[in-house]
BAKOLTOR-361866 format. One record per residue (C-alpha): residue number from 1; residue in one letter; x, y, z. Coordinates in steps of 0.02 Angstrom, whole numbers, always signed. Layout:
N
PT / miba / vexnu / east / north / up
PT / NUM / A / X / Y / Z
...
//
This chain:
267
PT / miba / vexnu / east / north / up
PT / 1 / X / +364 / +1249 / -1498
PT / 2 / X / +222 / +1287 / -1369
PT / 3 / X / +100 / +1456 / -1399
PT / 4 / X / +30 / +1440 / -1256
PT / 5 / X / +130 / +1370 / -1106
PT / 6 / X / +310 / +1406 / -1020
PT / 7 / X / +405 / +1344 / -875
PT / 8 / X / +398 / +1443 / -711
PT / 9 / X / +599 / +1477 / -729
PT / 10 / X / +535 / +1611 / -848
PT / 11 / X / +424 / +1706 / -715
PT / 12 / X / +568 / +1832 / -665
PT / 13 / X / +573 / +1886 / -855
PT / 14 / X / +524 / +2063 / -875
PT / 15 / X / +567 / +2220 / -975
PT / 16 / X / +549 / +2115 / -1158
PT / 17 / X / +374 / +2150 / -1178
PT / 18 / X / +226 / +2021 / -1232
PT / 19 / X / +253 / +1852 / -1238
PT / 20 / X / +234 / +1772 / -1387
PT / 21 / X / +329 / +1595 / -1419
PT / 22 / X / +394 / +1480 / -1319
PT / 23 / X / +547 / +1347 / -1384
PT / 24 / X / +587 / +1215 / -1279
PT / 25 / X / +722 / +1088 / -1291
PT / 26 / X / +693 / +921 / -1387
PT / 27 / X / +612 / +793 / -1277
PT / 28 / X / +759 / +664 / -1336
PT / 29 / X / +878 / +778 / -1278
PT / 30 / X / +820 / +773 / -1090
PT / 31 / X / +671 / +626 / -1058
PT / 32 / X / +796 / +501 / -1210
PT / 33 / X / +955 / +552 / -1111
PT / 34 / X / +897 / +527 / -941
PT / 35 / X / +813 / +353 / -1018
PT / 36 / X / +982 / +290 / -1079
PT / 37 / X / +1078 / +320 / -940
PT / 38 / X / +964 / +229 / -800
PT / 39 / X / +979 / +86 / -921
PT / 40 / X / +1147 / +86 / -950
PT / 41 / X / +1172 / +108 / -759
PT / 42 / X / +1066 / -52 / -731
PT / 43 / X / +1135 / -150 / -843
PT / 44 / X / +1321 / -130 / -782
PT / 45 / X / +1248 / -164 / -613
PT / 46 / X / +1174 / -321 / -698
PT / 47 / X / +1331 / -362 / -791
PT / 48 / X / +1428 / -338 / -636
PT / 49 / X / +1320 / -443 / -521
PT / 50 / X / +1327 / -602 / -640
PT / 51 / X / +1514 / -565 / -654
PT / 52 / X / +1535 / -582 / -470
PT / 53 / X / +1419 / -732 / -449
PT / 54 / X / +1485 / -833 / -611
PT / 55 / X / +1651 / -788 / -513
PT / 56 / X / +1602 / -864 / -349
PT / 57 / X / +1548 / -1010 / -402
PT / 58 / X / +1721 / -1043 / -515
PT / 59 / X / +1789 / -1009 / -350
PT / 60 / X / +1700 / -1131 / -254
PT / 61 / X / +1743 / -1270 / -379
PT / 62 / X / +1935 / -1225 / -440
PT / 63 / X / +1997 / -1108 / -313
PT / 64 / X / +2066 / -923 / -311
PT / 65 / X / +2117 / -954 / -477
PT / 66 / X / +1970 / -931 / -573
PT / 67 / X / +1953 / -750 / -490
PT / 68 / X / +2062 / -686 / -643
PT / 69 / X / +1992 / -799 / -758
PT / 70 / X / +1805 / -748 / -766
PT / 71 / X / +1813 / -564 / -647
PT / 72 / X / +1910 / -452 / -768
PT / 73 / X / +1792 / -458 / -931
PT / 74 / X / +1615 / -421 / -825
PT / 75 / X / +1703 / -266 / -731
PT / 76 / X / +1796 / -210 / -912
PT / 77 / X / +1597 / -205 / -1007
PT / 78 / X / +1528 / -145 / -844
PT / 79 / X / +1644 / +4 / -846
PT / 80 / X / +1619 / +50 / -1003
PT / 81 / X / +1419 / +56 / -969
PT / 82 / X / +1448 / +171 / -849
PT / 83 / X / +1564 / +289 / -949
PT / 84 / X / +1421 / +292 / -1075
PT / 85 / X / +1285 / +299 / -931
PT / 86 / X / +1351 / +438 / -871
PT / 87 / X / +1377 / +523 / -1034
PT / 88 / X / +1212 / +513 / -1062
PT / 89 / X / +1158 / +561 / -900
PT / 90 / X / +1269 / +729 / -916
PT / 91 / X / +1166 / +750 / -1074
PT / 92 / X / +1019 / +756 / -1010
PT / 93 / X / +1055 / +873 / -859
PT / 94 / X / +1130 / +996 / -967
PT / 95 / X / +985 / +1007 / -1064
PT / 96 / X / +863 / +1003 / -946
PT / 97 / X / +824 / +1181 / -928
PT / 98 / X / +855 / +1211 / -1108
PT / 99 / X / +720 / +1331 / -1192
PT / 100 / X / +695 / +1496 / -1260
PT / 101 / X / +555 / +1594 / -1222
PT / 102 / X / +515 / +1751 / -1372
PT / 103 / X / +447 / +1901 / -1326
PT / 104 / X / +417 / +2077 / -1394
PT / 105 / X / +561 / +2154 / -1382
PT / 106 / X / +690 / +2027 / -1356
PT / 107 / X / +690 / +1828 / -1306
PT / 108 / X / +729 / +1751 / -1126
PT / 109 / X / +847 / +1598 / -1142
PT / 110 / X / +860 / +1460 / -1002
PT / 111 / X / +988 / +1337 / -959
PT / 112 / X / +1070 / +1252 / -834
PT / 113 / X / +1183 / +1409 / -791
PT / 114 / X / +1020 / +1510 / -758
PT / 115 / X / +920 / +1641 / -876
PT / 116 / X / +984 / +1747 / -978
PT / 117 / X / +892 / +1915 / -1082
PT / 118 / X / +934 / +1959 / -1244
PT / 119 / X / +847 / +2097 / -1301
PT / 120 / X / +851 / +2130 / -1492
PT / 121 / X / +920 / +2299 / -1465
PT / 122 / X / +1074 / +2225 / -1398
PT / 123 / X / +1119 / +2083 / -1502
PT / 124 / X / +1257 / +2154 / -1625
PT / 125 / X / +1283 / +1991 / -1739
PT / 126 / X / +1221 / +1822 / -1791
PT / 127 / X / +1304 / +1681 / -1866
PT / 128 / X / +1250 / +1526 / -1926
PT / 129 / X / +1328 / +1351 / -1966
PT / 130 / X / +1224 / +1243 / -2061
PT / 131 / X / +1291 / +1085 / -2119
PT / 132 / X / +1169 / +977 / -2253
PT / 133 / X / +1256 / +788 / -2198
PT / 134 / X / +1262 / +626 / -2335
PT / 135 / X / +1311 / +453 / -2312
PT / 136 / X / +1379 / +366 / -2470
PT / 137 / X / +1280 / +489 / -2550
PT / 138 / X / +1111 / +494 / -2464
PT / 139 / X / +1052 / +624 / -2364
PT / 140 / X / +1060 / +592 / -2180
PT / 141 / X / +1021 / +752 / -2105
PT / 142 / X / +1055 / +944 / -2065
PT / 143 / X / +1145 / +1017 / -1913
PT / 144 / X / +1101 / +1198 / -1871
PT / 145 / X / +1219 / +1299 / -1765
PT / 146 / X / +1173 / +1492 / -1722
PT / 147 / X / +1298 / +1592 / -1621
PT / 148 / X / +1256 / +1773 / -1547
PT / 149 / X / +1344 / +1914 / -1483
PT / 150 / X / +1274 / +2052 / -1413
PT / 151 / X / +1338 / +2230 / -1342
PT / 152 / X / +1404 / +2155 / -1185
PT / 153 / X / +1511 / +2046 / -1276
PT / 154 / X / +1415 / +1906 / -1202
PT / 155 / X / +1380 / +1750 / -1322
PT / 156 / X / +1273 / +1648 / -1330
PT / 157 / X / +1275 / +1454 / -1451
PT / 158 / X / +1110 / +1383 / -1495
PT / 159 / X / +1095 / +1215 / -1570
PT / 160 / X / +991 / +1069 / -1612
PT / 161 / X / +953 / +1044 / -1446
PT / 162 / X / +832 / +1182 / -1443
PT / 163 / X / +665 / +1116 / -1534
PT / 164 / X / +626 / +1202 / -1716
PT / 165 / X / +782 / +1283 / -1684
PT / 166 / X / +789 / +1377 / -1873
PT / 167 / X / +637 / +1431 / -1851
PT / 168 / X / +683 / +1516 / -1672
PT / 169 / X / +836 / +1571 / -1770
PT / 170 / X / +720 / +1647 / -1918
PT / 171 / X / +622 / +1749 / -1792
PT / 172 / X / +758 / +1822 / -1726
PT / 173 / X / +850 / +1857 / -1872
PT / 174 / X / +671 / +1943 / -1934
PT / 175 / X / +685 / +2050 / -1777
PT / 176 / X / +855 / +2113 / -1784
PT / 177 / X / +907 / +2142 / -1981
PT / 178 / X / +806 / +2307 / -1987
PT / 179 / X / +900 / +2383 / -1852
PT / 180 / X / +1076 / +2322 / -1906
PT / 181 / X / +1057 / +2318 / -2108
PT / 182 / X / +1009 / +2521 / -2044
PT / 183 / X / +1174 / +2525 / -1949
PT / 184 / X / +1275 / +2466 / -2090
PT / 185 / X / +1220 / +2555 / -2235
PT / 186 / X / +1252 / +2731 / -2137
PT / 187 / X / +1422 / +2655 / -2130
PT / 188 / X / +1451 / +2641 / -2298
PT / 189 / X / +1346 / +2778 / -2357
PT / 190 / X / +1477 / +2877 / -2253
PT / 191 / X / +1620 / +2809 / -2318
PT / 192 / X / +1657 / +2696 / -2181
PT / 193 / X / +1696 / +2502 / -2207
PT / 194 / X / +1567 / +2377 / -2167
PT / 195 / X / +1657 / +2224 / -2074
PT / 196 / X / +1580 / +2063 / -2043
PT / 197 / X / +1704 / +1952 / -2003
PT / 198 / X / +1824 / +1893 / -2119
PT / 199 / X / +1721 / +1996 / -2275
PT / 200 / X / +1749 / +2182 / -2270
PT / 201 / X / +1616 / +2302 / -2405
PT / 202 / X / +1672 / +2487 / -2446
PT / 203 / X / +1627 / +2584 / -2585
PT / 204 / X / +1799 / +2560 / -2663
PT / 205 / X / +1768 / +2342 / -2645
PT / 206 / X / +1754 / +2194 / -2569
PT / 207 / X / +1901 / +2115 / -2462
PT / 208 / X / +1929 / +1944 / -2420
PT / 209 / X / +2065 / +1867 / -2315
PT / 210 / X / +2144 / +2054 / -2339
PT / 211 / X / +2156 / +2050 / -2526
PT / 212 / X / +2005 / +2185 / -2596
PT / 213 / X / +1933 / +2177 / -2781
PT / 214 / X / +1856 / +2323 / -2845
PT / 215 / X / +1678 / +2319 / -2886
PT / 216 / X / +1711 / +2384 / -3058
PT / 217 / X / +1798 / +2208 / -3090
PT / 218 / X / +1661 / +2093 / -2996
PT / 219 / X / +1538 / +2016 / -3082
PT / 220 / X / +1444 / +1909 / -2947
PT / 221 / X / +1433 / +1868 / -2758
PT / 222 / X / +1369 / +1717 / -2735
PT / 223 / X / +1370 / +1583 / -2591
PT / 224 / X / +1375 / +1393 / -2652
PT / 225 / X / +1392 / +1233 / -2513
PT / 226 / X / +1405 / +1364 / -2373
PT / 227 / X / +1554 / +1453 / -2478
PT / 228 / X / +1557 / +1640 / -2520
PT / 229 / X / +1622 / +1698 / -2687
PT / 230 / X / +1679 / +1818 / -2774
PT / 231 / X / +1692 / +1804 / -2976
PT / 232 / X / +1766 / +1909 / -3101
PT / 233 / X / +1669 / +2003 / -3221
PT / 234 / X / +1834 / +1919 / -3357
PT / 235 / X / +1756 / +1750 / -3296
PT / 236 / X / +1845 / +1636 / -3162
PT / 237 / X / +1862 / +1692 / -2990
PT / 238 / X / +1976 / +1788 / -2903
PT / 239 / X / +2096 / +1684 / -2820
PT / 240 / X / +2083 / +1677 / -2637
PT / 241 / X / +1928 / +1787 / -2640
PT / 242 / X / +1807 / +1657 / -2545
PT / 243 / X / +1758 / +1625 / -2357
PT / 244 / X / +1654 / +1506 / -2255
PT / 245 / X / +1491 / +1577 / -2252
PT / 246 / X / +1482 / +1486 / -2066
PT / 247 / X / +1609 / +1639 / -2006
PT / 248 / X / +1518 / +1783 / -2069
PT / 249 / X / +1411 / +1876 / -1949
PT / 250 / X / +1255 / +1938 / -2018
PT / 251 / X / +1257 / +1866 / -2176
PT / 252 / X / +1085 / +1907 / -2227
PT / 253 / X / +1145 / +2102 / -2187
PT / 254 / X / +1289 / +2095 / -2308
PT / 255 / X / +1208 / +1987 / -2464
PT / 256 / X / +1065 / +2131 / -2447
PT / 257 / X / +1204 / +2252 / -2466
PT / 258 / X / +1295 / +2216 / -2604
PT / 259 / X / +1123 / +2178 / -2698
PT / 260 / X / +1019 / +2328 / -2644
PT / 261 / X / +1160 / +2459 / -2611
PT / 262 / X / +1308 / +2405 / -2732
PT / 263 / X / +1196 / +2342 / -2858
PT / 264 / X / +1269 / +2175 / -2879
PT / 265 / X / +1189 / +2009 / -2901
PT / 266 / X / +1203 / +1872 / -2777
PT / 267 / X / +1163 / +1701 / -2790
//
């Protein structure tokens, strides 16, 4: 994260206000990438070269020969250095641009497709895949995934890629729950159904994967290991009555209103 400086891709930005924050992409993700590959590059240049030498001079002493003998494994590993080298190379120009810029009234996102403005009005869901990863039991790490959609139907995927990416992902979730936690309870103040993906609120329940309980037999919402849940008020849970919390847009917007508007405790 940088306070203070941005690239000049961002100059064009306008209509989003002050600046504030400015996220660019992980220096491993463009400087590491571009790194690997020249190595990779010169070392199947390497490998290749001695290949063709230690193949010469076979040649000089057996005869033609030898050519099949001691040419096909340098040119196999030098291949397969440039697969990777490339791989790696692709990495790093795809990222190179990578950044996103906050602002007032929306943020400015930048990529190798060209810059993009999202302005919080606009956006009409968030979700967010975060996976907690373990190795034989030890913790090795956290993934963080954040897709948005806005009222263009444009989307955008954010990822790891992006430096302090959950906290880019916090600020923006900061700036756009007011406006759509407002949305939704008029919805089901009036009656209407509040969809977020595969969960569906009303005053009458809660639906999942089309089957609805009725509040009166709920007993808790909760979300455990990135699962939503619905138990029953008997004890148990309802059967089928889960979902990914990775597919549900605007999570944050639905836990607040089952605990604030349907009175319901989630955990």
């Amino acid at each position: 994260m940088n306070d203070l400086q941005n690239p000049e891709i961002y100059n064009p930005v306008t209509g989003l206000g002050v600046r504030r924050t400015y996220y660019p992409v992980k220096n491993w993700n463009r400087l590491g990438n571009l790194v690997i590959c020249l190595v990779l590059l010169a070392g199947a240049a390497l490998v290749l070269l001695f290949g063709i030498y230690t193949t010469y001079l076979a040649y000089q002493q057996n005869g033609p020969a030898m050519i099949d003998d001691k040419l096909p494994v340098p040119l196999v590993i030098a291949f397969f250095l440039v697969a990777f080298g490339v791989l790696a190379g692709w990495g790093a120009y795809s990222n190179w641009k990578k950044g996103a810029l906050v602002c007032e009234r929306g943020f400015a996102y930048s990529d190798r497709k060209g810059l993009q403005l999202w302005q919080w009005e606009d956006i009409v869901s968030m979700k967010s895949a975060i996976t907690r990863h373990y190795t034989n039991g030890i913790y090795t790490g956290t993934t963080h995934v954040y897709t948005l959609l806005n009222r263009q139907d444009q989307r955008l995927v954010m990822a790891d890629s992006i430096g302090k990416i959950e906290e880019l992902a916090n600020l923006i979730d900061e700036n756009i729950f007011p406006r759509l936690y407002e949305l939704a309870t008029g919805q089901y103040n009036s009656g209407q159904p509040v969809v977020t993906g595969p969960v569906t609120v009303s005053k009458s329940g809660i639906t999942i994967s089309k089957k609805t309980y009725p509040w009166s037999e709920v007993k808790e919402v909760s979300i455990n290991r990135g699962v939503l849940k619905v138990s029953r008020k008997d004890g148990g849970w309802f059967s089928g009555a889960s979902a990914p919390a990775s597919t549900i847009p605007n999570l944050r917007v639905l836990l607040t209103i089952i605990h604030q508007v349907v009175g319901l405790k989630t955990g």
